[in-house]
DSSP file (Angstrom, degrees, kcal/mol; ACC not computed):
  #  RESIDUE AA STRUCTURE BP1 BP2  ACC     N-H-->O    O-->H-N    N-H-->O    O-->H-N    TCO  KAPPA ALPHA  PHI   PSI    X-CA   Y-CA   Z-CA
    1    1 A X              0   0    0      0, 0.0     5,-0.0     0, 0.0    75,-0.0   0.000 360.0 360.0 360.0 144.6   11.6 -211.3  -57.5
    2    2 A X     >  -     0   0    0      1,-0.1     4,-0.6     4,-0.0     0, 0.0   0.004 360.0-107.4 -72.4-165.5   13.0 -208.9  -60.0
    3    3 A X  T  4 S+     0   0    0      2,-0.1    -1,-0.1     3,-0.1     4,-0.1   0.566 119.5  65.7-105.8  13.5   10.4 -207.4  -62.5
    4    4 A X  T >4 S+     0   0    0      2,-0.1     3,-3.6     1,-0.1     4,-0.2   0.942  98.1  54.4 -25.7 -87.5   12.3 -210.0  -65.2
    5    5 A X  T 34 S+     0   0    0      1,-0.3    -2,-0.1     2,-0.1     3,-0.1   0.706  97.2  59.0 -29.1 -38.6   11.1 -212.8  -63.3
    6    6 A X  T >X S+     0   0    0     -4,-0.6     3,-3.3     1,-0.1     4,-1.4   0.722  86.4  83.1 -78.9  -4.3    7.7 -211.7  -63.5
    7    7 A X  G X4 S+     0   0    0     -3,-3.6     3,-2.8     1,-0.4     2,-2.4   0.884  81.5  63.3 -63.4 -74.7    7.6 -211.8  -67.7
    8    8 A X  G 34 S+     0   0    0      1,-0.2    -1,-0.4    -4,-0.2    -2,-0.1   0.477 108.7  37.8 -41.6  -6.2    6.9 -215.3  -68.0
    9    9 A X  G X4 S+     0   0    0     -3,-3.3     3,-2.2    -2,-2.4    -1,-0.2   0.604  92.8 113.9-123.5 -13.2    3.2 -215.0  -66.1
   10   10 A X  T << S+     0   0    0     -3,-2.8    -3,-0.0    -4,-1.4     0, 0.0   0.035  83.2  14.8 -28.6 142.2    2.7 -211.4  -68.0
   11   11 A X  T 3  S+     0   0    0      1,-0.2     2,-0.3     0, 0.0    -1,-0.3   0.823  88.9 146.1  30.3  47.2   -0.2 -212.0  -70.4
   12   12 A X    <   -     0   0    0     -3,-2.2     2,-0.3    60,-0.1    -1,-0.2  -0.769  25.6-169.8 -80.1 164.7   -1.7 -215.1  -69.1
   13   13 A X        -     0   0    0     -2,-0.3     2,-0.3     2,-0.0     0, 0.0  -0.942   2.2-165.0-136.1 156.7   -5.4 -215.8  -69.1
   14   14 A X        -     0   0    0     -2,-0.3     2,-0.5     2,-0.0    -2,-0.0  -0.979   6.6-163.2-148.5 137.0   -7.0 -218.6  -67.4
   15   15 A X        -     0   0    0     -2,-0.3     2,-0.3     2,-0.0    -2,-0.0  -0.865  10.9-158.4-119.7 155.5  -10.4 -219.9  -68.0
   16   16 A X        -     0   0    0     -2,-0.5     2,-0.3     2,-0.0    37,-0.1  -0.946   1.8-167.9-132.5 153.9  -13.0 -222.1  -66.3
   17   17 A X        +     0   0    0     -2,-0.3     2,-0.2    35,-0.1    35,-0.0  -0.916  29.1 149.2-130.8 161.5  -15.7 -223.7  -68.0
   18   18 A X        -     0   0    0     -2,-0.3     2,-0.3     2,-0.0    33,-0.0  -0.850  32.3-126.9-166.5 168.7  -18.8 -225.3  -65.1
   19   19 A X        -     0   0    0     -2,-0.2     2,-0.6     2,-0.0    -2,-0.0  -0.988  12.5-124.4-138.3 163.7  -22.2 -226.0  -65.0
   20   20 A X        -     0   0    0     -2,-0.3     2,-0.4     4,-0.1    -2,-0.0  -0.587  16.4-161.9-109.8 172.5  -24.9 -225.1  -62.8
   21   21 A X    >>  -     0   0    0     -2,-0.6     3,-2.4     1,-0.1     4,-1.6  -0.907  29.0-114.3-133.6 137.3  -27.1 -227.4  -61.2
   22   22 A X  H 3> S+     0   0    0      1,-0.4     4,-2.1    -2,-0.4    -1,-0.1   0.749 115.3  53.3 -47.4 -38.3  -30.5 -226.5  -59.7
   23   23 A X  H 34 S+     0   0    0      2,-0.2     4,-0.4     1,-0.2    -1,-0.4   0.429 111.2  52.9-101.3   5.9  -29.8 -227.1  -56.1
   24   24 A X  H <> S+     0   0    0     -3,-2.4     4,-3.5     2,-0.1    -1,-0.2   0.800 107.6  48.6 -19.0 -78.3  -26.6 -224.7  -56.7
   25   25 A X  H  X S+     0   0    0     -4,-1.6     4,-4.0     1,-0.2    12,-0.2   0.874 110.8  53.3 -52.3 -52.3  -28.6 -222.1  -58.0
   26   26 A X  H  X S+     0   0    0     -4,-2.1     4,-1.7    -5,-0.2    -1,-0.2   0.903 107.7  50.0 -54.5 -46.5  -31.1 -222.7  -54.8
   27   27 A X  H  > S+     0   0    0     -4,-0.4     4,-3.1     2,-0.2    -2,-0.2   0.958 110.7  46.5 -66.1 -45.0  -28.4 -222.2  -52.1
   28   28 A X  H  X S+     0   0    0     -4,-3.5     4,-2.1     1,-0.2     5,-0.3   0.979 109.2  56.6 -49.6 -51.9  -27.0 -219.1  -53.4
   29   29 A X  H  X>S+     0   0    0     -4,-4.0     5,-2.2     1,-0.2     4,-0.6   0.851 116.3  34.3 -33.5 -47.5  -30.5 -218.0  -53.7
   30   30 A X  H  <5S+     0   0    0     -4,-1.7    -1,-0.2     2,-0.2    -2,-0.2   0.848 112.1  59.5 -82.8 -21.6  -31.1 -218.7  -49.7
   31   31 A X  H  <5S+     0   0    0     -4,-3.1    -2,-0.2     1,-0.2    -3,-0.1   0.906 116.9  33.6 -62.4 -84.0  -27.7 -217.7  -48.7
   32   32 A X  H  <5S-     0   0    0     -4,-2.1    -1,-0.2     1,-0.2    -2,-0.2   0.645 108.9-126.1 -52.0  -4.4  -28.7 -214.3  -50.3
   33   33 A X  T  <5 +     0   0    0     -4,-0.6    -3,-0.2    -5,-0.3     2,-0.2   0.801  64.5 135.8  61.1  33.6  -32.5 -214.5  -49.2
   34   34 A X      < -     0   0    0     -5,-2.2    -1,-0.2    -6,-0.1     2,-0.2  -0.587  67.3 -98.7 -92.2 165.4  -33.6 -213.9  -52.7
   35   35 A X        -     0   0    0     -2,-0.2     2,-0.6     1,-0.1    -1,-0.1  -0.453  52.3-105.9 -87.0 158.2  -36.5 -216.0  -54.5
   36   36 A X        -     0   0    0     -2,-0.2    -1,-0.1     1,-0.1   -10,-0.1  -0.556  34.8-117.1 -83.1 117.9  -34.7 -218.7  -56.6
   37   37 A X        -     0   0    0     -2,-0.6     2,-0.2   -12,-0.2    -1,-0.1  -0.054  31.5-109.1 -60.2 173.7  -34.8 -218.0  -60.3
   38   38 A X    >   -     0   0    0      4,-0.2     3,-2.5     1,-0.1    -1,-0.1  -0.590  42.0 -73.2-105.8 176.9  -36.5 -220.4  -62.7
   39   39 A X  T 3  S+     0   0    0      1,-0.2    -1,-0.1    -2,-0.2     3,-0.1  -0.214 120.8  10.3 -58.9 143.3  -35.2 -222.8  -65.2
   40   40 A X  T 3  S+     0   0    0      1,-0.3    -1,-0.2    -3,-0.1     2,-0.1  -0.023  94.4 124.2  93.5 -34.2  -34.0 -221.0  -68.0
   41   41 A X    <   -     0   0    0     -3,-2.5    -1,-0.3     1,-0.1     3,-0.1  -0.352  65.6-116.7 -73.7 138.4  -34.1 -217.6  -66.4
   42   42 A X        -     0   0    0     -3,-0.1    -4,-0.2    -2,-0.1     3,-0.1  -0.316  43.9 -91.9 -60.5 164.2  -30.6 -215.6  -66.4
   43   43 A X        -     0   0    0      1,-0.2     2,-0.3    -6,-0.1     3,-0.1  -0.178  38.4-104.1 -62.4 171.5  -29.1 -214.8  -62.7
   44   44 A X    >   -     0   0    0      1,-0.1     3,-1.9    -3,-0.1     4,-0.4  -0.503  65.3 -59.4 -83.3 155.4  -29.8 -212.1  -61.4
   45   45 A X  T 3  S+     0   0    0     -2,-0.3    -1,-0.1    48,-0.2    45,-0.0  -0.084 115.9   0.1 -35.6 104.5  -26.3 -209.5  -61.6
   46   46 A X  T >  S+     0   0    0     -3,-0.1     3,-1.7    -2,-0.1    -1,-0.2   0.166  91.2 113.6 106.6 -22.6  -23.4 -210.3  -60.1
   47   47 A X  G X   +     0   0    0     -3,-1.9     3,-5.2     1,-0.2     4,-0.4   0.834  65.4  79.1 -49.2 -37.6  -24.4 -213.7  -58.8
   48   48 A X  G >  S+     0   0    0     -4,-0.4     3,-0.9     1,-0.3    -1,-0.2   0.684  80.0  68.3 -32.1 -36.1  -21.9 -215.2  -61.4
   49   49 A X  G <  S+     0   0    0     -3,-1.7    -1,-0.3     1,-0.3    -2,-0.2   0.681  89.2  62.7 -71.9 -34.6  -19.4 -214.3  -58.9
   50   50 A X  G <  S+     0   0    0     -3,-5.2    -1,-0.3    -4,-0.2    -2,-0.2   0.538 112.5  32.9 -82.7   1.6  -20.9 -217.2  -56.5
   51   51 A X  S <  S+     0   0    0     -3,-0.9     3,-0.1    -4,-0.4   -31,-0.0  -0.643  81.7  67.4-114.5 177.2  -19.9 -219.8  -59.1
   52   52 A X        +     0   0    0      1,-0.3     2,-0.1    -2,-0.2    -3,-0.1   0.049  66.3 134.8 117.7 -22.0  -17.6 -220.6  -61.4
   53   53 A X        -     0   0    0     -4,-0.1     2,-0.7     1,-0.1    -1,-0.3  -0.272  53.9-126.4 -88.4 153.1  -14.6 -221.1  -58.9
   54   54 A X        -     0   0    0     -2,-0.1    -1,-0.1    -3,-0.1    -3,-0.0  -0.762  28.0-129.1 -77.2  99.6  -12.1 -224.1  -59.1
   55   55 A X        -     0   0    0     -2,-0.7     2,-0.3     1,-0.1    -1,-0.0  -0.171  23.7-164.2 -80.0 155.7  -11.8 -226.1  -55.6
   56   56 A X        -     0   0    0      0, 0.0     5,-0.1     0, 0.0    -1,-0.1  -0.848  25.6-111.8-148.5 117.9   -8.5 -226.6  -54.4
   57   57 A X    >   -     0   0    0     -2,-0.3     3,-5.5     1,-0.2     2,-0.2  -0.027  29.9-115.5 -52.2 122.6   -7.7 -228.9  -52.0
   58   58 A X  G >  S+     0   0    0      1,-0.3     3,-0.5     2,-0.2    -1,-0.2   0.502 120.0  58.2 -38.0 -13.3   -6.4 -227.1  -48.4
   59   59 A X  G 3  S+     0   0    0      1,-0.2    -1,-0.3    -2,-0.2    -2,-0.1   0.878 104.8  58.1 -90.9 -27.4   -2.7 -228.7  -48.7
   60   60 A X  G <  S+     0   0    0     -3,-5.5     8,-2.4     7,-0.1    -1,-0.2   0.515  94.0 100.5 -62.8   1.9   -3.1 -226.5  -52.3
   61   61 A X  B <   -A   67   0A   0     -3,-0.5     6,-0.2     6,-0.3     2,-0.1  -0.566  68.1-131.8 -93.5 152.0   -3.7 -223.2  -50.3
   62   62 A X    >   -     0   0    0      4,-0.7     3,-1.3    -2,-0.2     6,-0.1  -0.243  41.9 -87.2 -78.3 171.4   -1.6 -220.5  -49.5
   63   63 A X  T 3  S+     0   0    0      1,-0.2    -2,-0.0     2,-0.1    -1,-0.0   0.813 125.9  58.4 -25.7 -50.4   -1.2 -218.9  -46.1
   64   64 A X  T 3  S-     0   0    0      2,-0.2    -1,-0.2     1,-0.1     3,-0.1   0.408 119.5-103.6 -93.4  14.2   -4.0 -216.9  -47.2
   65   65 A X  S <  S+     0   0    0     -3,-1.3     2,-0.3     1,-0.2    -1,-0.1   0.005  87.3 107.9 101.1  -9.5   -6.5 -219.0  -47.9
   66   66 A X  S    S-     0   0    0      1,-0.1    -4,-0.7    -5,-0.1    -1,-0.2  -0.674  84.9 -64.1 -89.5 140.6   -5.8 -218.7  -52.1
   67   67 A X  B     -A   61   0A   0     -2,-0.3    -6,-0.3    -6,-0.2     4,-0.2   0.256  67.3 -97.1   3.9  80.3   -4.6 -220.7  -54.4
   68   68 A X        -     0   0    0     -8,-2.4     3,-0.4    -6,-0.1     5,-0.2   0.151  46.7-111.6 -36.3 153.6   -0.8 -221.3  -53.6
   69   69 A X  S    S+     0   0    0      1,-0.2     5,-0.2     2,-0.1     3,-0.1  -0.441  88.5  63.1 -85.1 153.6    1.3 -219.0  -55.7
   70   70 A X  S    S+     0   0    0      3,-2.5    -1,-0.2    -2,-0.1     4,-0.1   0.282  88.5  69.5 100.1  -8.7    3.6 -220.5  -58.7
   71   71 A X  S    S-     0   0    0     -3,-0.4    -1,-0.1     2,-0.2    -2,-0.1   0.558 123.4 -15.4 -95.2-113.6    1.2 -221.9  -60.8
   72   72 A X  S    S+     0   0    0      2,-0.1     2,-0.2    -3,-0.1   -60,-0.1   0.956 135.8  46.2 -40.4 -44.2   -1.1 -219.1  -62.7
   73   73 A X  S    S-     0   0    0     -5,-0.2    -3,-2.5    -6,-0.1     2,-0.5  -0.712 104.3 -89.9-107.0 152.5    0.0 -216.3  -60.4
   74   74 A X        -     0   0    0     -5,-0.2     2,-6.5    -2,-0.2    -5,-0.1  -0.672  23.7-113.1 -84.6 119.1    3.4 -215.8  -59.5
   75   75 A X        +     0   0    0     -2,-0.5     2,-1.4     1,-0.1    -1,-0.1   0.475  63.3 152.7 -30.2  42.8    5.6 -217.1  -56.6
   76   76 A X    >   -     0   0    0     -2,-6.5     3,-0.6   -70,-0.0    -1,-0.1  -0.447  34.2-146.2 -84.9 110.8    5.6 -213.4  -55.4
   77   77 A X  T 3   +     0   0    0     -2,-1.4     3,-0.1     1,-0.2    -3,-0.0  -0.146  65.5  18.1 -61.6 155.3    6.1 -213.5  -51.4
   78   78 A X  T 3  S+     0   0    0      1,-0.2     2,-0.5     0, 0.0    -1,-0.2   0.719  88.1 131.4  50.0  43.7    4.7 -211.3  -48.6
   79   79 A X    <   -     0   0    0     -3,-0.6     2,-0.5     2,-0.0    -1,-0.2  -0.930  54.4-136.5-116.5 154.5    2.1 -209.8  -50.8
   80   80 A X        -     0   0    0     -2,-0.5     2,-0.2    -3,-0.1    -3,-0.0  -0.953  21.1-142.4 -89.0 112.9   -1.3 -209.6  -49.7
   81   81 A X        +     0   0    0     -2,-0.5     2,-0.2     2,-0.0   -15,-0.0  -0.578  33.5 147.7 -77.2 159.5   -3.9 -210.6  -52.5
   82   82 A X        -     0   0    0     -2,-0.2     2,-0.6     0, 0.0    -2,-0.0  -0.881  55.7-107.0-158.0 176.1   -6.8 -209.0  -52.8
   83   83 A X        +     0   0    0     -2,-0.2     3,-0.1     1,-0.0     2,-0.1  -0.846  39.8 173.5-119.8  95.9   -9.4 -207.8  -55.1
   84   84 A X        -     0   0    0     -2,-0.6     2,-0.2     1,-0.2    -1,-0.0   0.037  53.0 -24.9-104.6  43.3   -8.6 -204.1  -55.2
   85   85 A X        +     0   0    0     -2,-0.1     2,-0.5     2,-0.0    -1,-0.2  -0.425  52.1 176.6 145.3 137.8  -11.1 -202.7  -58.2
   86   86 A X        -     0   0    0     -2,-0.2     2,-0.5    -3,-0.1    -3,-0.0  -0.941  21.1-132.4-168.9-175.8  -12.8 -203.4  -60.9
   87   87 A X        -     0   0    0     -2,-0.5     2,-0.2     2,-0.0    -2,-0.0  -0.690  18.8-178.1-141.7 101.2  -15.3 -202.2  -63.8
   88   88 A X        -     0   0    0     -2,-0.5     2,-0.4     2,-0.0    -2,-0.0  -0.380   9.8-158.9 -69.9 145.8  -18.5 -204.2  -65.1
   89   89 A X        -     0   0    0     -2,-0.2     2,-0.3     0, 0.0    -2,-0.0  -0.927   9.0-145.6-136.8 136.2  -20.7 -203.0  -68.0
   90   90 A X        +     0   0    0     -2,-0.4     3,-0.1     1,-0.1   -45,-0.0  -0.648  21.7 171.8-114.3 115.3  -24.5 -204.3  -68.3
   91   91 A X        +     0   0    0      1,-0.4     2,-0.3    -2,-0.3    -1,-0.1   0.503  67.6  23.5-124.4   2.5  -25.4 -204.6  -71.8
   92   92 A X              0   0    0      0, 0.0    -1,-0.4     0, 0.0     0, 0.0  -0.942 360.0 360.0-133.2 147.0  -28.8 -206.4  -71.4
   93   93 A X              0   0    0     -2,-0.3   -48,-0.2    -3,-0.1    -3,-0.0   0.239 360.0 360.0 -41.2 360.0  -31.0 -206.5  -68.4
């Protein structure tokens, strides 16, 4: 695709809204072998990352096991995604 093509997906944003449900909150906890927070208590850092995500049913996957391309992200072929960086800031414990 030229870099034309790509303007239309330029400045999108996509949000997801969920909630979590105790026995959620419990598996991540044993999957990571941490004690399970209590109600009301934030997650611990970075746990956010184990929720939040949209299911998409396997004929909706790509080769690479993400989202097929052409909907948010752009049909661009023979790319590898990845998640190649990023920068948090903590402003509360």
């Amino acid at each position: 695709m030229s870099e034309s093509a790509f303007a239309p997906w330029i400045g999108r944003q996509e949000e997801t809204h969920d909630q979590l449900s105790r026995n959620l909150v419990k598996r991540i906890a044993a999957t990571f072998g941490e004690p399970t927070p209590v109600h009301g208590e934030a997650l611990p850092p970075l746990w956010h990352w184990a929720f939040f995500q949209d299911p998409v049913e396997a004929a909706g996957l790509g080769v690479d096991g993400h989202p097929a391309r052409g909907g948010f992200l752009p049909p661009a072929d023979d790319r590898n995604r990845m998640w190649a960086g990023g920068r948090l800031e903590f402003h509360q414990p």
